[in-house]
C-alpha positions in Angstrom: 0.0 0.0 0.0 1.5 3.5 -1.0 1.5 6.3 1.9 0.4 9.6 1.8 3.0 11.6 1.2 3.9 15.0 3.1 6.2 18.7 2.2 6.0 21.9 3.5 6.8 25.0 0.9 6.7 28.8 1.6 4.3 30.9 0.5 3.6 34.7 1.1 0.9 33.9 3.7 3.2 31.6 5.9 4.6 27.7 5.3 2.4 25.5 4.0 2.2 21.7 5.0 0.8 19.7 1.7 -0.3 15.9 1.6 -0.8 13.6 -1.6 -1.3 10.6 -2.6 -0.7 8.8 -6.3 -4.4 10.4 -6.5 -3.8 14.3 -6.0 -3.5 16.9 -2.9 -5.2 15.7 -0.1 -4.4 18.8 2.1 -3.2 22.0 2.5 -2.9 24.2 5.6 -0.7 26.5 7.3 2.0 25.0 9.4 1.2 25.9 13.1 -2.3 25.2 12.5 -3.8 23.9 15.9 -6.0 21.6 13.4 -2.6 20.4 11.3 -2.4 17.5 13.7 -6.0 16.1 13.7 -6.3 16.6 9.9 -3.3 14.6 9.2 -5.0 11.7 11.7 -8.3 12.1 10.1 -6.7 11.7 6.6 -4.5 8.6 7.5 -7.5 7.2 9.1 -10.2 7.5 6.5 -7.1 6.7 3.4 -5.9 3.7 5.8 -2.4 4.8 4.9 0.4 5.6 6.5 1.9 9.1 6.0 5.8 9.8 5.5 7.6 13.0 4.1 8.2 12.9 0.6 7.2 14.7 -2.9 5.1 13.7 -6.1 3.5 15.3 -9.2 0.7 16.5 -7.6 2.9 18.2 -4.8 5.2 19.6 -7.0 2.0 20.8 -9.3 0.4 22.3 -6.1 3.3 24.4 -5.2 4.2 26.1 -8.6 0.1 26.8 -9.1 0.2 28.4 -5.9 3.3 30.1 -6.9 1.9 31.2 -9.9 -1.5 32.6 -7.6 0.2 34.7 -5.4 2.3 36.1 -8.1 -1.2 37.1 -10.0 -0.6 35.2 -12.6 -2.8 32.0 -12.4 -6.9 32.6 -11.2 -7.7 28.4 -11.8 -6.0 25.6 -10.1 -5.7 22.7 -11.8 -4.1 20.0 -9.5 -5.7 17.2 -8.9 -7.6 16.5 -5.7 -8.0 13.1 -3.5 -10.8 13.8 -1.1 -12.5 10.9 0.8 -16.2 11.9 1.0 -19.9 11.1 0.4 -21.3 11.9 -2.8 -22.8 14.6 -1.8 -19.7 16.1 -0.4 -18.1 15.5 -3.4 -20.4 17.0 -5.3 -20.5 20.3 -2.7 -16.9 20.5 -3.3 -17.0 20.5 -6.9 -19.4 23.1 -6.9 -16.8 25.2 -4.7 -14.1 24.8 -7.4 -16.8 26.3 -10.2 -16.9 29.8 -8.2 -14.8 32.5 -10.3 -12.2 34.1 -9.2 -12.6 37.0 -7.7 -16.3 36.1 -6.7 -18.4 34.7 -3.7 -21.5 32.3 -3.4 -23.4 31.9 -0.7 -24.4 28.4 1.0 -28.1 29.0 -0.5 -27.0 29.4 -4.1 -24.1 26.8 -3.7 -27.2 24.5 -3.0 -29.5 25.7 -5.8 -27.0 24.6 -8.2 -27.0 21.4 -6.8 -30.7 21.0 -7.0 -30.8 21.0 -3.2 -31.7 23.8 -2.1 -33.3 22.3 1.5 -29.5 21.3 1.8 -28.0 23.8 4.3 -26.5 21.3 7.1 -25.9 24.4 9.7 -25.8 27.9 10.0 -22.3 29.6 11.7 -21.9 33.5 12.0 -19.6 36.1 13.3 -21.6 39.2 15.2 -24.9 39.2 12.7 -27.0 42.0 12.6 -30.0 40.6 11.1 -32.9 37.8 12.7 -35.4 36.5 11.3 -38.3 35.2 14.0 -41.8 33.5 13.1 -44.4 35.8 12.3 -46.6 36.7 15.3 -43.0 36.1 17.7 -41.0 39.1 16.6 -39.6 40.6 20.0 -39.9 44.2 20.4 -37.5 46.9 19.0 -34.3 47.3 20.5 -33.6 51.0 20.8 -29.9 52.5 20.6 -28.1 55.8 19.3 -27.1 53.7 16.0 -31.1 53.6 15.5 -31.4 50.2 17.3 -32.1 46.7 15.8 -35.4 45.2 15.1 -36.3 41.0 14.0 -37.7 40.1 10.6 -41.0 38.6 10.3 -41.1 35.3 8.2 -43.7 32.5 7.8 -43.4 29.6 10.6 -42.8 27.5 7.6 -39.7 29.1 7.0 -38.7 29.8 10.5 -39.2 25.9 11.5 -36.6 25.3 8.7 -34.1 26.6 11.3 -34.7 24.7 14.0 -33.5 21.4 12.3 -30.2 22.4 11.6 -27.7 23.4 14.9 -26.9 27.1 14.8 -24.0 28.6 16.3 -23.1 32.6 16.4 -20.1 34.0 17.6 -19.7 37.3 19.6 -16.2 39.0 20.7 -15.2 41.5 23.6 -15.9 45.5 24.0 -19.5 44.8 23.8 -21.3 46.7 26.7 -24.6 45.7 28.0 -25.7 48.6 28.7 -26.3 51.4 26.8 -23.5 53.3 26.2 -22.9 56.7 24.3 -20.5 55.2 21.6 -22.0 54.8 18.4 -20.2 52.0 17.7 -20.8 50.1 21.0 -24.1 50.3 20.7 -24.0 48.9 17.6 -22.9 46.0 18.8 -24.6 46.1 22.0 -28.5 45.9 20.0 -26.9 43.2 18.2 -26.1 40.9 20.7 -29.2 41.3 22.6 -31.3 40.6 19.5 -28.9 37.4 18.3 -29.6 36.5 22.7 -33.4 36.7 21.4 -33.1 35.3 18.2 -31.2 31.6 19.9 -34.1 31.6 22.5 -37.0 31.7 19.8 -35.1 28.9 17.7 -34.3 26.9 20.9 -38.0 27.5 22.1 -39.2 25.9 19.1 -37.4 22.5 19.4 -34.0 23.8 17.6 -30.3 23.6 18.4 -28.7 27.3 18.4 -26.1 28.5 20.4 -25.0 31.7 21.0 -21.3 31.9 22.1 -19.8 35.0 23.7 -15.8 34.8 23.6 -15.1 36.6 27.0 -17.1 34.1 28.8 -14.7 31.8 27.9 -12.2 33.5 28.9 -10.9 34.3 24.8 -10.9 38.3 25.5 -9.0 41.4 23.3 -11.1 40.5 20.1 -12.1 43.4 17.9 -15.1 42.8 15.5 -13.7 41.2 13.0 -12.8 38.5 14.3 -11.1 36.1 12.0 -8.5 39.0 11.4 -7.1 39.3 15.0 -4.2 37.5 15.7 -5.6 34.8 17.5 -7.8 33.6 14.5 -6.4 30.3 15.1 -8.2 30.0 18.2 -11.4 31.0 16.9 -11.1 28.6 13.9 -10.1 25.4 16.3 -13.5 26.9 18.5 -15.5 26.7 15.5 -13.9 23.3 14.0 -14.7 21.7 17.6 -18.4 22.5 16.9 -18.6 20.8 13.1 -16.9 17.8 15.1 -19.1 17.9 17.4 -22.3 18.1 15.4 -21.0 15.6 12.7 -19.8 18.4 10.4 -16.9 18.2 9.4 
């Protein structure tokens, strides 16, 4: 049986760690990753294959595209991929690789194009501003100096939608509770309170949402946006603990 094979290369971002097999790149993440480890367990595990340092095509193919991509001069990757999944992940996946450069797709329209559009397995955000809540539940307005934050009627049809899929929304530090006469605390501040709301309604109704507020884990200094703060890392292991956790990832 052939291992998986295993090279780090630089790249403007930080050192890379790559993995192959005869089949293509099976990963690619930053060395000092907290999540490096597990992956590379995960990967031997589900390939049944040992893993060993070495270089291949698909390696050597990997780092010169990406070589090319930060010098501007390549917008499609070509290498090949090896990716243990489902179907339907595979399929999900492919989609991903059809997005244009330069552009963005949301989970909804990713799934439209797959002729699923029911398919959204879980809903993760960073400090929303918007809620929707079943018409008839909406919770009164939230007043503040930023205009305050109000929910969004939809059917129950839709709502219910929501509650079978787990939920999780993140919040960072500086966020007062009460009001406060910066603008942009109390931004923040209506926010919070609304998403508090917004997790009760969904959890009321027989759903799974979670509403996680960093200080109270002790995770303080984060600004609002958090996957920019130097300890991203920590977020990102955070979040990755709750797709293992809900059979996600």
């Amino acid at each position: 049986m052939s291992s998986i094979l295993t090279t780090v290369f630089p790249s403007p971002l930080g050192d890379l760690i790559a993995c192959a097999t005869e089949q293509g790149l099976c990963l690619l993440e930053f060395v000092g990753s907290r999540r490096v480890e597990r992956e590379q367990q995960d990967l031997q595990r589900l390939l049944k294959r040992p893993m060993i340092a070495g270089m291949n095509e698909h390696l050597a193919q990997a780092e010169q595209e990406l070589r090319d991509y930060f010098a501007g001069s390549l917008h499609t990757f070509n290498v090949a991929l090896h990716t243990p999944s489902t179907p339907f992940q595979a399929a999900v996946w492919q989609g991903l690789r059809q997005i244009p450069y330069g552009k963005t797709a949301s989970y909804r329209e990713q799934a439209e194009r797959l002729g699923r559009p029911t398919a959204v397995r879980a809903v993760a955000a960073y400090e929303p501003g918007v809620y929707v809540f079943p018409e008839g539940e909406v919770p009164p307005h939230i007043d503040g100096l930023t205009g305050g934050t109000e929910g969004v009627p939809v059917p129950p049809e839709q709502f219910k939608r929501l509650t079978e899929i787990p939920i999780v929304l993140y919040f960072g530090d500086y966020i007062p509770e009460t009001p406060s006469r910066n603008l942009g605390d109390e931004s923040w501040r209506v926010r919070l309170q609304m998403g508090r709301r917004f997790v009760d309604c969904i959890n009321r109704h027989g759903g799974r949402a979670t509403l996680v507020e960093l200080p109270k884990l002790g995770i303080r200094g984060n600004t609002h946006f958090l996957m920019q703060d130097l300890n991203n890392d920590v977020l990102a292991d955070l979040f990755a603990r709750w797709l293992h956790e809900h059979r996600l990832d």
